[in-house]
N, C-alpha and C positions, 0 to 999 in steps of 0.2 A: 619331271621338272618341278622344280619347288621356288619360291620365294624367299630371297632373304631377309627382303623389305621392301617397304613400297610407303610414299608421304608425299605430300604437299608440304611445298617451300616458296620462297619469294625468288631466287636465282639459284641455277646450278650445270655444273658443269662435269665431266667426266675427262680425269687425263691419267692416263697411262692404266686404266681399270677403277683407278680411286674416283670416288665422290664426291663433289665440292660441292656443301649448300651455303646456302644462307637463309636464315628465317623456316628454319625447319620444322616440319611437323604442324605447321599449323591447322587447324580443322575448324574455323570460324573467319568467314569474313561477314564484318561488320559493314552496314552501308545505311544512308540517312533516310532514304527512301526508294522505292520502289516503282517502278523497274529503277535498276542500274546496272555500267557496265562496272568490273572487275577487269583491270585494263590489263596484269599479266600474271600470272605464276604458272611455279612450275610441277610437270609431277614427276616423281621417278619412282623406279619398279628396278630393283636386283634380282636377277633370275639365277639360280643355281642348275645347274642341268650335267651329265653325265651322257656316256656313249650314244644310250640307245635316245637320246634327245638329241642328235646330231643329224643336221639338215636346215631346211629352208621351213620356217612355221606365217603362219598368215596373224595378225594383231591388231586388233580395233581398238583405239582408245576413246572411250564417251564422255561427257561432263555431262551429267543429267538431274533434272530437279527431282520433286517426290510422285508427280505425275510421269515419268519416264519419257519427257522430254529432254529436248538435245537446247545446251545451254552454250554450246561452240561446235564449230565444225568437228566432225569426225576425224579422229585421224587414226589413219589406216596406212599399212605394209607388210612391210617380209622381213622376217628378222632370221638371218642365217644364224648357226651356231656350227663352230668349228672344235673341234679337240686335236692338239696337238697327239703325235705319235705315241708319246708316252704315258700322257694321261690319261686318268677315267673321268675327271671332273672338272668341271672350269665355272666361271660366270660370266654372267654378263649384261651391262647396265641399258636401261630406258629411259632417253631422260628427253621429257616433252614440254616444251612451252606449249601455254595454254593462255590467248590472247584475245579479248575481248567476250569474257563471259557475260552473255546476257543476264542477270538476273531476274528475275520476273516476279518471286514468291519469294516467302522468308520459308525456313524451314531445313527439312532436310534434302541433303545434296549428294553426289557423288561421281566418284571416278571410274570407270569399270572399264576394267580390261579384258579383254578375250582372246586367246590363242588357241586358232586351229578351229573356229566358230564355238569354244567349249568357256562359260565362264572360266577365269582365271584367276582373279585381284580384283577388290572395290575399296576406294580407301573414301570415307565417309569425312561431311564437312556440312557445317551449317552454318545458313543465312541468315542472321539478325541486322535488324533494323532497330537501330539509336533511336535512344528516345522515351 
């Protein structure tokens, strides 16, 4: 399995396989002080996968500071992946709201994803504080 991509956005949606962002790619959120919350964005993860990746995979998703604390609930499941009869390859999208991040610290952040208990994806963001 491989990645096609993976980012932080403000909104996004998935219809018909396609990706709809908005405010893409960002890797800074800026806040006045400390703690604060970060009231929503989103992440998404394109996954590339092929035959022998066909089944049921297990996938945690983390929001973690630079101490490897948890800055929102975890979020965890099962992500099937199907191929049709004639294919060998297909994708397929993640796409996770992420809703009240505690902030706690300025610095660096991040998103890590894991499938099958095996790192996967970390898509890196830093915390500054105005001023």
């Amino acid at each position: 399995m491989q990645i096609h991509f993976a980012f932080l956005c403000d909104a996004a949606a998935d219809s018909g396989g396609k990706v709809h962002a908005l405010g893409i790619g960002f890797d800074q959120i800026t806040v006045q002080r400390l703690p604060a919350v970060h009231p929503r964005c989103v992440a998404v993860v394109r996954f590339a996968f092929t035959r022998a990746d066909v089944g049921s995979h297990l996938f945690r998703l983390r929001v973690l500071d630079a101490d490897g604390r948890d800055v929102a609930p975890m979020v965890e499941g099962t992500m099937n992946l199907e191929l049709a009869a004639d294919a060998d390859r297909a994708r397929a999208n993640m796409i996770v709201d992420l809703v009240q991040l505690e902030l706690r610290a300025a610095g660096p952040h991040e998103v890590s994803v894991t499938l099958d208990d095996r790192p996967f994806v970390s898509v890196p963001f830093e915390v500054v504080v105005a001023g």
